[in-house]
N, C-alpha and C positions, 0 to 999 in steps of 0.2 A: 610640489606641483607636479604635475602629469604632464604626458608630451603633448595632448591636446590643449592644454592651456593656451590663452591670446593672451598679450600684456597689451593692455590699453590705457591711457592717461584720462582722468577722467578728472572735473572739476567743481570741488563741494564748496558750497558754502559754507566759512567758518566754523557756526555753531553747528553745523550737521557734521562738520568732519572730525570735529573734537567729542559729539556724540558717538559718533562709531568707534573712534579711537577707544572713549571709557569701555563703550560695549564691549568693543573686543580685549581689555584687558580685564573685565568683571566675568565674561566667559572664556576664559582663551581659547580664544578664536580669533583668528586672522580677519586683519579687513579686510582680504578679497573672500575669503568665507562669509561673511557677514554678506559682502555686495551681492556676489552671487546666488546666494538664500535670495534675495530682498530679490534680485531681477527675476529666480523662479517664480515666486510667490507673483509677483504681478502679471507675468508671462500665463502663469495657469490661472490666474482670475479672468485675464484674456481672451483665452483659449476657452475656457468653464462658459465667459458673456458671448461669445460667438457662437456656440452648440448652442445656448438657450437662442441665438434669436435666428440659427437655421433652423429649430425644430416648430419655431413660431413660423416664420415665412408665408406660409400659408393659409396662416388667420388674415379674416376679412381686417382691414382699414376701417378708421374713419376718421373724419376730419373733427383737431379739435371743437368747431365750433358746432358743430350738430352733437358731439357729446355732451358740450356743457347744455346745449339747449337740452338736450335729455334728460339734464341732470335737474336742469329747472323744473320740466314739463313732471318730472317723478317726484317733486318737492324736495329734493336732496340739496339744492341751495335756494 
């Protein structure tokens, strides 16, 4: 571990923690490796879903219901 590591307690449910457990002995790889991976990965799925919807911001709106009426009035349902 590095000086910037945090040790934090953290609390799995059973069969998720005996999953990472196997994972980290079928890779060796630590389970704060493993957790760590797992909270990047979500953190930049995050960060990737927030850029997409600053660079939308400035698409017009519309309310679902005049969509779906749209969607009638085009015969799409």
């Amino acid at each position: 571990m590095t000086a910037l590591t945090k040790r934090v307690t953290i609390y799995l449910e059973p069969t998720l923690h005996r999953a990472l457990r196997l994972k980290s002995i079928e890779t060796s790889r630590s389970l704060s490796n493993l957790v760590n991976e797992a909270v990047r990965t979500e953190l930049a799925e995050d960060a990737e879903d927030l850029g997409i919807f600053d660079a939308r911001k400035n698409e017009p709106t519309i309310k679902f219901e005049d969509f779906v009426k749209e969607l009638k009035r085009n015969g799409k349902i």
